[in-house]
C-alpha positions in Angstrom: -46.8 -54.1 -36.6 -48.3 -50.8 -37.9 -46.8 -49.4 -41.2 -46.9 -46.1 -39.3 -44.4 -46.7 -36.7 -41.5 -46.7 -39.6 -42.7 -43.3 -40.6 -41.8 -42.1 -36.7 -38.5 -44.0 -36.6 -37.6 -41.9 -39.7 -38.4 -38.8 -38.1 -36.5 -39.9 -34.7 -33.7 -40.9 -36.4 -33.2 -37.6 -38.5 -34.0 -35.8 -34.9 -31.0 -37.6 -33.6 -28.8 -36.7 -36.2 -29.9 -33.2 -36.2 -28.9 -33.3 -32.4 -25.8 -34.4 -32.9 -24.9 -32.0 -35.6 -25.9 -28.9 -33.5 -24.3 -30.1 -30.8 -20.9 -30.2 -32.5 -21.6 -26.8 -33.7 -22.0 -26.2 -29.7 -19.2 -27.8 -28.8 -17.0 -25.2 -31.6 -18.5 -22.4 -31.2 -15.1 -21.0 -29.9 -12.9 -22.6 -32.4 -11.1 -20.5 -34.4 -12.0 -20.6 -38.4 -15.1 -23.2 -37.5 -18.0 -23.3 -40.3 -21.6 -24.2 -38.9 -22.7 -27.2 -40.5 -26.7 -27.4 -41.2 -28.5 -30.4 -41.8 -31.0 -30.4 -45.0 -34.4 -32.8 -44.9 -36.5 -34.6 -47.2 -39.7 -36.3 -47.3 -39.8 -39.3 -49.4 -42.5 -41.3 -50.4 -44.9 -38.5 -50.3 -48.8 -39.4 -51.2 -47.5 -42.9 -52.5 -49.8 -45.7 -50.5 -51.4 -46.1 -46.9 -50.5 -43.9 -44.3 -46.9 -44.8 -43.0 -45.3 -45.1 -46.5 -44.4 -41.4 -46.1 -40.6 -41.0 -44.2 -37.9 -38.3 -43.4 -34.8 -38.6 -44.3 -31.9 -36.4 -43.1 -30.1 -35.7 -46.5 -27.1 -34.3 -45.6 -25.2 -31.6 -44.2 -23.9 -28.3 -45.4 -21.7 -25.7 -44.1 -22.7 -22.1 -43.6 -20.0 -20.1 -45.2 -21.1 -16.8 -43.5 -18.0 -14.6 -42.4 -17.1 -15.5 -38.2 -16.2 -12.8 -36.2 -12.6 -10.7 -36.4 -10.3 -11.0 -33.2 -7.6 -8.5 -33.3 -4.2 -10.3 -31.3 -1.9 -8.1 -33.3 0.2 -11.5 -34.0 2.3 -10.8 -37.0 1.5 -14.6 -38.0 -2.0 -14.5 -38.1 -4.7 -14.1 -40.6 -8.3 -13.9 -40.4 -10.2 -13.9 -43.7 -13.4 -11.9 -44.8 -15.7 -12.7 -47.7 -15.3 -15.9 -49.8 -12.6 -18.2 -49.4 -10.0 -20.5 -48.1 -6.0 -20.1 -47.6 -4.2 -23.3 -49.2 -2.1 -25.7 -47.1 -0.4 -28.5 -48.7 -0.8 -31.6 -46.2 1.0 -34.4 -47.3 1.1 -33.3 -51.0 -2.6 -32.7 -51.1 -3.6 -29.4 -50.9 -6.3 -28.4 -48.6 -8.2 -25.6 -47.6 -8.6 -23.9 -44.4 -10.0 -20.4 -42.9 -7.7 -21.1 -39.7 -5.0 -18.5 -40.0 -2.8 -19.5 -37.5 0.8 -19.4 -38.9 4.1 -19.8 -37.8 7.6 -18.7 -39.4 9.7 -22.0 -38.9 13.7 -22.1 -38.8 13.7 -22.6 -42.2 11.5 -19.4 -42.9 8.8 -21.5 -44.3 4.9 -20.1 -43.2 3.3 -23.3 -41.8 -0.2 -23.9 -40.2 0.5 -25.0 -36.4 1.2 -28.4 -37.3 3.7 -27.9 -39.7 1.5 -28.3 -42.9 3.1 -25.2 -45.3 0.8 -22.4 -46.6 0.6 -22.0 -50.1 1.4 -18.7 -52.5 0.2 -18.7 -56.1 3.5 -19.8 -56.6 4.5 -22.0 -54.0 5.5 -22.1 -50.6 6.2 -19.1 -49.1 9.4 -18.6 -47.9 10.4 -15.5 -45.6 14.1 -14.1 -45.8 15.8 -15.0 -42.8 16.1 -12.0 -40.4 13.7 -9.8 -42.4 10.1 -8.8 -40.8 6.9 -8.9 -43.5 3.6 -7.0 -43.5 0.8 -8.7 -45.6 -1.7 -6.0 -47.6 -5.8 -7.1 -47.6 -5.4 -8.5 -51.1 -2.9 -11.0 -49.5 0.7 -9.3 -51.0 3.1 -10.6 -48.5 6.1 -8.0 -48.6 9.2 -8.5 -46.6 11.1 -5.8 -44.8 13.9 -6.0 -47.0 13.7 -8.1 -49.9 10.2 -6.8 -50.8 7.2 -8.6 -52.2 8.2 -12.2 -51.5 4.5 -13.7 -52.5 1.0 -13.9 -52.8 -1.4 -16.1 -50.4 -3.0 -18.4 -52.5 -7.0 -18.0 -51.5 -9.4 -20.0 -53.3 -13.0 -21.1 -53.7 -15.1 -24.7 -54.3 -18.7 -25.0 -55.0 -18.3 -28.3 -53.4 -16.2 -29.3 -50.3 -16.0 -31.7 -47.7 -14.6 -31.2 -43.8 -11.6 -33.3 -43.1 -11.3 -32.5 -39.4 -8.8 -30.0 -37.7 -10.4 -26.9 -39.7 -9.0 -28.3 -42.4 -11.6 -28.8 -46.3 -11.2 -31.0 -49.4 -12.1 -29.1 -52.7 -14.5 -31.9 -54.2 -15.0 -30.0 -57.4 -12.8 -27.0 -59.0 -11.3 -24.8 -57.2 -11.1 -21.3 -58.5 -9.5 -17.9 -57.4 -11.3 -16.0 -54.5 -11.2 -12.0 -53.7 -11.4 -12.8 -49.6 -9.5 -9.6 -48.0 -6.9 -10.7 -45.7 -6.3 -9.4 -42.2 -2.7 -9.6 -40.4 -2.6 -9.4 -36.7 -6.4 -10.8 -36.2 -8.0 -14.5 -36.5 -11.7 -15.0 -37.5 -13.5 -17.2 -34.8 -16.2 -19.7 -35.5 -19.4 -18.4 -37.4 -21.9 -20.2 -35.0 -24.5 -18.2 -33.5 -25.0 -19.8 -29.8 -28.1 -18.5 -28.9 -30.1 -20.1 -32.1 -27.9 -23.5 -32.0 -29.4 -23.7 -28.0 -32.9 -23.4 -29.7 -32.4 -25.3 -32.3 -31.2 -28.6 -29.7 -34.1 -28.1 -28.0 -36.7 -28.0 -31.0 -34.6 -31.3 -32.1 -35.1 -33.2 -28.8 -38.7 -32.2 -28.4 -38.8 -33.8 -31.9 -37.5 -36.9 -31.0 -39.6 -37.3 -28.1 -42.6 -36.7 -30.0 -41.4 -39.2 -32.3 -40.8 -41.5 -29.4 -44.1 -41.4 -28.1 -45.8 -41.8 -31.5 -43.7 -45.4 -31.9 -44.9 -45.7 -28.2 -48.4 -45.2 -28.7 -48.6 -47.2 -32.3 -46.8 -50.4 -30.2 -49.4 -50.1 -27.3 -52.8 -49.7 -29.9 -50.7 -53.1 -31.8 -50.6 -54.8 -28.3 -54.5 -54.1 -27.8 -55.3 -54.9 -31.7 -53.8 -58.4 -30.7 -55.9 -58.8 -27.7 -59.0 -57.8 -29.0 -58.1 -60.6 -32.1 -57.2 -63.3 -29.6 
């Protein structure tokens, strides 16, 4: 078997997974809070031996923390953010990060995501007075009808984070303090632009197929090497 045929199975292989990556971003461009995820490359093996030693290697995937577009609903409960950063929620006594601003009051008066998780203030949960109404200013002051400032939303930043499903990030390195303006009554919808994640599945299966056809073509001249040996 040719050397060459691994340096196509490399390239098919990081196709594929480029595929599948843009298709998820497809399948959420609707979701609310959703970051794009973009795959990186590298070439390894570069001008080291024969032709074929050379491969590509998808080498990971990174989010694209550009701002998604505001949706005014005039919900007193939710909370789009613009610029850097992530609310808190506490899930299971880890806290978390998320951009989905979709809150709820519960009968306790605690400010939970929509499954239950609470949303952090600099200072803990939040807690709104029973009966009282609040209003939430663009550097995140949450002030109650009649008890006043009752909080802060915690929003913060990492250099490093990981997706853990549901819109939901782990901070993988320290988190610091973000200036994200906060806006009630509106929720930010995914930051995927459609139109280039469509071209971008196509370029990425034409890939592959090219790729396919290379490892077609290097098995058919093998096949004739043998015959012409025999």
């Amino acid at each position: 078997m040719s050397s060459d045929i691994y340096t196509s199975l490399s390239g098919a292989r990081a196709a594929q997974y480029q595929m599948d990556i843009v298709a998820q971003n497809i399948a959420n461009v609707s979701t609310v809070g959703y970051r794009e995820q973009r795959v990186s490359f590298e070439l390894k093996g570069a001008g080291e031996g024969v032709l074929g030693q050379s491969q590509a290697d998808a080498s990971g995937v990174t989010p694209n923390m550009a701002d998604g577009a505001v949706r005014v609903d005039n919900d007193p409960n939710h909370f789009a953010l613009q610029g850097e950063g992530f609310f808190v929620v506490d899930v299971g006594g880890e806290e978390l990060l998320t951009r989905v601003g979709q809150f709820v009051v519960d009968a306790q008066g605690i400010m939970t995501t929509a499954q239950g998780n609470p949303v952090m203030a600099s200072t803990g949960e939040i807690e709104i007075p029973n009966g009282e109404t609040f209003t939430v200013t663009n550097e995140g002051l949450i002030i109650a009808s009649e008890s006043g400032e009752v909080g802060k939303f915690d929003i913060v930043m990492a250099d490093d984070i990981s997706p853990m499903g549901g819109g939901l990030w782990r901070a993988n390195s320290g988190i610091r303090d973000a200036d994200a303006s906060v806006i009630q009554g509106a929720l930010e919808g995914s930051n995927v632009d459609s139109m280039r994640a469509m071209v971008e599945l196509i370029e990425a299966s034409r890939y592959f197929e090219a790729y396919q056809k290379t490892m077609q073509t290097s098995d058919e001249m093998d096949a004739k090497l043998i015959q012409m040996g025999g």
